[in-house]
MDAnalysis code that builds the backbone (N, CA, C; Angstrom):
import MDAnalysis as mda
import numpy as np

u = mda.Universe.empty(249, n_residues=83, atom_resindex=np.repeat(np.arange(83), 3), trajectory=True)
u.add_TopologyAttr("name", ["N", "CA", "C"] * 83)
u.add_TopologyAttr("resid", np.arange(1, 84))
u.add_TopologyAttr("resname", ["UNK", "UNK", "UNK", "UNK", "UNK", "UNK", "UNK", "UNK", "UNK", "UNK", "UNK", "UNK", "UNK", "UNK", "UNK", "UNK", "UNK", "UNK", "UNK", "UNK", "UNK", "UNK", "UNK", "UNK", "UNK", "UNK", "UNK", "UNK", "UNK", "UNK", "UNK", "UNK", "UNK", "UNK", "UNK", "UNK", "UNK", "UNK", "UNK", "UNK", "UNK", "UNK", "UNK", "UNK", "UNK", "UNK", "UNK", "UNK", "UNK", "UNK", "UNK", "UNK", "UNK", "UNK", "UNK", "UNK", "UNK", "UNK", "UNK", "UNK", "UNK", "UNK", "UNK", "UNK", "UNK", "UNK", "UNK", "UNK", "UNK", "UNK", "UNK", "UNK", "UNK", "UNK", "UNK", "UNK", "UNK", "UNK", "UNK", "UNK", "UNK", "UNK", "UNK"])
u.atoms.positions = np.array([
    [28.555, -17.335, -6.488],
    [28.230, -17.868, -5.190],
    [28.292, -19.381, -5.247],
    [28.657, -20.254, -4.054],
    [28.938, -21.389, -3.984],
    [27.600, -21.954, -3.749],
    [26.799, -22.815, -4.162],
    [25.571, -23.204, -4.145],
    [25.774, -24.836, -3.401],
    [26.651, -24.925, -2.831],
    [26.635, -26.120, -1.532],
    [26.350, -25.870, -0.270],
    [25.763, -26.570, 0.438],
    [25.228, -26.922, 1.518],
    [26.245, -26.981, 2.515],
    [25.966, -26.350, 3.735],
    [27.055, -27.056, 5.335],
    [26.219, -26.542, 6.443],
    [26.240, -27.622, 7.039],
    [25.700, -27.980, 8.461],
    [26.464, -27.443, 9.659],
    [26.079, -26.281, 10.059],
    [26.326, -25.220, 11.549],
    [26.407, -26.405, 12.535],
    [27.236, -25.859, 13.740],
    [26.995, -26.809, 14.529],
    [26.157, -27.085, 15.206],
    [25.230, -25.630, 15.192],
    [23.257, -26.038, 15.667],
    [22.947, -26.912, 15.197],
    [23.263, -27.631, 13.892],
    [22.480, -28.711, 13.386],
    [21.129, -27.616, 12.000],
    [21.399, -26.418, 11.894],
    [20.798, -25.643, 10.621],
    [22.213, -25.653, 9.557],
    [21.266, -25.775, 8.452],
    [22.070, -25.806, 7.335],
    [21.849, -24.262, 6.734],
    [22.907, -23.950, 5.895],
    [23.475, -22.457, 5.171],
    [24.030, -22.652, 3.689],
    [23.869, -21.636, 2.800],
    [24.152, -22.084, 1.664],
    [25.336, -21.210, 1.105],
    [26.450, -21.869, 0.626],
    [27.606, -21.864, 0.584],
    [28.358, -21.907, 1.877],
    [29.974, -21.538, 2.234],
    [31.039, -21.588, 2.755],
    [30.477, -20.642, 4.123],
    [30.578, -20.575, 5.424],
    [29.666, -20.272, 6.532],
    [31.036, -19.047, 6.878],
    [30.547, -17.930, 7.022],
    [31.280, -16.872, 7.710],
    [30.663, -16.214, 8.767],
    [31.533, -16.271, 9.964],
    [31.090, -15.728, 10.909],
    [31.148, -14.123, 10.612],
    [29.768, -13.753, 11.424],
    [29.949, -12.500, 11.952],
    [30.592, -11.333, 12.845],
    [30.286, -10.393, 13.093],
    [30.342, -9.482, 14.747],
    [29.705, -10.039, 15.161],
    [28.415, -10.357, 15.342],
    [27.650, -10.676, 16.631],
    [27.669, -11.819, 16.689],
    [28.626, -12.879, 15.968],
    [28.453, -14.414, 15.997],
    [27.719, -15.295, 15.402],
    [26.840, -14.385, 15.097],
    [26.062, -15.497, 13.718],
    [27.053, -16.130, 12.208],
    [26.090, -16.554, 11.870],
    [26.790, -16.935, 10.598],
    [26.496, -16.571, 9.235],
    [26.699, -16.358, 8.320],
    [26.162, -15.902, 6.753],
    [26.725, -17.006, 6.039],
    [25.802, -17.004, 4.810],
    [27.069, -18.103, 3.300],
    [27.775, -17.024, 2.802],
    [28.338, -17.135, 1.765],
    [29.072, -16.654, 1.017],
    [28.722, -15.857, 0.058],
    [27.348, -15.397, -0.228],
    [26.498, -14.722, -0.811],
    [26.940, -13.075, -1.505],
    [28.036, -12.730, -0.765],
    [28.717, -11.280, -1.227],
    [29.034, -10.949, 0.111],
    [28.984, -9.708, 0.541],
    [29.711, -9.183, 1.651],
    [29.165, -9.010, 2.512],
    [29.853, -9.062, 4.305],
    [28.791, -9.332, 5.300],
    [28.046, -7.715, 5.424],
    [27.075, -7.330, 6.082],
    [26.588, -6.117, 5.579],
    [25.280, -6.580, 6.995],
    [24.932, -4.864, 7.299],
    [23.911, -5.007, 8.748],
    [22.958, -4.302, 8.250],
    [22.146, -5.298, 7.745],
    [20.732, -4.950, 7.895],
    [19.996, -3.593, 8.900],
    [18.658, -3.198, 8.662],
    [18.729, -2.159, 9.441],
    [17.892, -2.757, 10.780],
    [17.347, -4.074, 10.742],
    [16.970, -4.208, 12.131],
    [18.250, -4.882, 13.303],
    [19.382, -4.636, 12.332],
    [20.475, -5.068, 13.426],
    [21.056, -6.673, 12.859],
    [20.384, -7.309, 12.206],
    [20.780, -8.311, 12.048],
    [22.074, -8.881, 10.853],
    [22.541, -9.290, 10.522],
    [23.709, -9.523, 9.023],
    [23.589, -10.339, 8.472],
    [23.428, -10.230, 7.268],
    [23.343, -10.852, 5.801],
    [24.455, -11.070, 5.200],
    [24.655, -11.552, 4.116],
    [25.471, -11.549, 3.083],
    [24.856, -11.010, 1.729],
    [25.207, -9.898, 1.695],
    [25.244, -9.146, 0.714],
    [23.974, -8.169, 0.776],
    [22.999, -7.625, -0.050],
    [22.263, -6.713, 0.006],
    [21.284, -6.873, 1.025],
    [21.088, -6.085, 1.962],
    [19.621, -6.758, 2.567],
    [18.220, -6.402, 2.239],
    [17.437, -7.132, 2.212],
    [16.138, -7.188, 1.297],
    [15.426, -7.569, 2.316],
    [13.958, -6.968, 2.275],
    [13.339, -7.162, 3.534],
    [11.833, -8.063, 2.807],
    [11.920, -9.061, 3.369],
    [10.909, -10.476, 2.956],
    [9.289, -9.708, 3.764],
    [8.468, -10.407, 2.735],
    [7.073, -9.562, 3.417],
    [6.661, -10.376, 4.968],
    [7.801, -11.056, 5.486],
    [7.697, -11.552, 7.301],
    [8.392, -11.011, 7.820],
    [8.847, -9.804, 6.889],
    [9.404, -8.761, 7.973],
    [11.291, -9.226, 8.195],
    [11.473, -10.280, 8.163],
    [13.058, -10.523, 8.229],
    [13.688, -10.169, 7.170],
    [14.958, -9.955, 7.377],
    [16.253, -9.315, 6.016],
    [16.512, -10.693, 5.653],
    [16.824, -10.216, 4.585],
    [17.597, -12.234, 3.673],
    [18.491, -11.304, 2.511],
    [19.654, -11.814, 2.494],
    [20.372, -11.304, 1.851],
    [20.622, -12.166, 0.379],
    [21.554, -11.739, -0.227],
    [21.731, -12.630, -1.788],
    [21.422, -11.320, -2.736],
    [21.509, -12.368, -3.839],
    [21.584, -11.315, -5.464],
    [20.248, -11.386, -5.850],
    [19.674, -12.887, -5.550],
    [17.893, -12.481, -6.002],
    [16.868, -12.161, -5.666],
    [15.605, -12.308, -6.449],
    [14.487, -11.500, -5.922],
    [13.940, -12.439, -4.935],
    [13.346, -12.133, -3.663],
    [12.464, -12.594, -2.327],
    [11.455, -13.181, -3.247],
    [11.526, -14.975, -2.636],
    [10.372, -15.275, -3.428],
    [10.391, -16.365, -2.206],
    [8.492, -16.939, -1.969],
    [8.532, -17.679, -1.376],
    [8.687, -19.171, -1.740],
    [9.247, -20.047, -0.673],
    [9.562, -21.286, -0.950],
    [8.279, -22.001, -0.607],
    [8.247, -23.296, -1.613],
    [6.674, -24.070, -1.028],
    [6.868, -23.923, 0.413],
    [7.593, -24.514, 1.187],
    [7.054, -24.279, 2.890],
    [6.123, -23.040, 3.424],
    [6.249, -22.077, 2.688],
    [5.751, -20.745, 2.805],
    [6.988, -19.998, 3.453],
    [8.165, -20.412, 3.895],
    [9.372, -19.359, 4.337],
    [9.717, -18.752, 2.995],
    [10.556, -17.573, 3.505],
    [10.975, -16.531, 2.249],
    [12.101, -17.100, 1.904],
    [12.852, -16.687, 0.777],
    [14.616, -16.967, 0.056],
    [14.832, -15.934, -0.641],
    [15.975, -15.754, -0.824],
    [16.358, -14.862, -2.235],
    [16.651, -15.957, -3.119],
    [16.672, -15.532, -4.206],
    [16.472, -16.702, -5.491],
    [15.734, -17.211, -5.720],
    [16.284, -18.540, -6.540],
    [15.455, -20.060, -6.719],
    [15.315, -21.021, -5.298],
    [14.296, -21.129, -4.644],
    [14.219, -21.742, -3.636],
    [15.307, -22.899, -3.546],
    [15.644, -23.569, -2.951],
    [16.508, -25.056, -2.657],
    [16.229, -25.646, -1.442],
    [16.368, -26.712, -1.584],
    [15.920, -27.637, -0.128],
    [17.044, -28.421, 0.236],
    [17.445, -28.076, 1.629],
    [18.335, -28.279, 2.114],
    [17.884, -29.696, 2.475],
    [19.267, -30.704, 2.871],
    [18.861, -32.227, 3.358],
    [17.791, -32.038, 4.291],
    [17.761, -31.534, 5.472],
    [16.657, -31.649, 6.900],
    [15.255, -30.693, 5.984],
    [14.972, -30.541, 4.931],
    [14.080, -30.309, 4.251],
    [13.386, -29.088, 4.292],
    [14.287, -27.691, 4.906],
    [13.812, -26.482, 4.995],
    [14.928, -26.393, 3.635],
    [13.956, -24.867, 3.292],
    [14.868, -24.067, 1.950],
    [15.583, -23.061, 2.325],
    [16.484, -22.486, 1.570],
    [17.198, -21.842, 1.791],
    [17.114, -21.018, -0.096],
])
């Protein structure tokens, strides 16, 4: 997985290379796009964070100091949320 940063044109940042979805959202590059079961798409496995949202990736749901969820090693994006 590509572990760089890019800025959506919302102005939210995503980690690796940004692929659109079906429903228009966006995923990184994390493995393959894939639909969660509350409807929503990930990249790659979906894993359900104890706030109830899917987060996709290869690692284990762990929380980031902010208190939001990640898969992996937390990272802090420039505008200072993790991903």
């Amino acid at each position: 997985m590509n572990k760089s940063f890019h800025m959506m044109p919302d102005g939210r940042f995503i980690n690796g290379k940004p692929r659109r979805c079906p429903d228009g959202s966006y995923v990184g590059d994390g493995g393959p796009i894939t639909r969660a079961p509350d409807g929503t798409y990930v990249a790659g496995k979906p894993q359900r964070a104890p706030d109830g949202r899917y987060l996709g990736g290869d690692g284990p749901v762990r929380m980031a100091p902010d208190g939001t969820f990640v898969t992996g090693t937390p990272r802090q994006a420039p505008d200072g949320t993790y991903l």
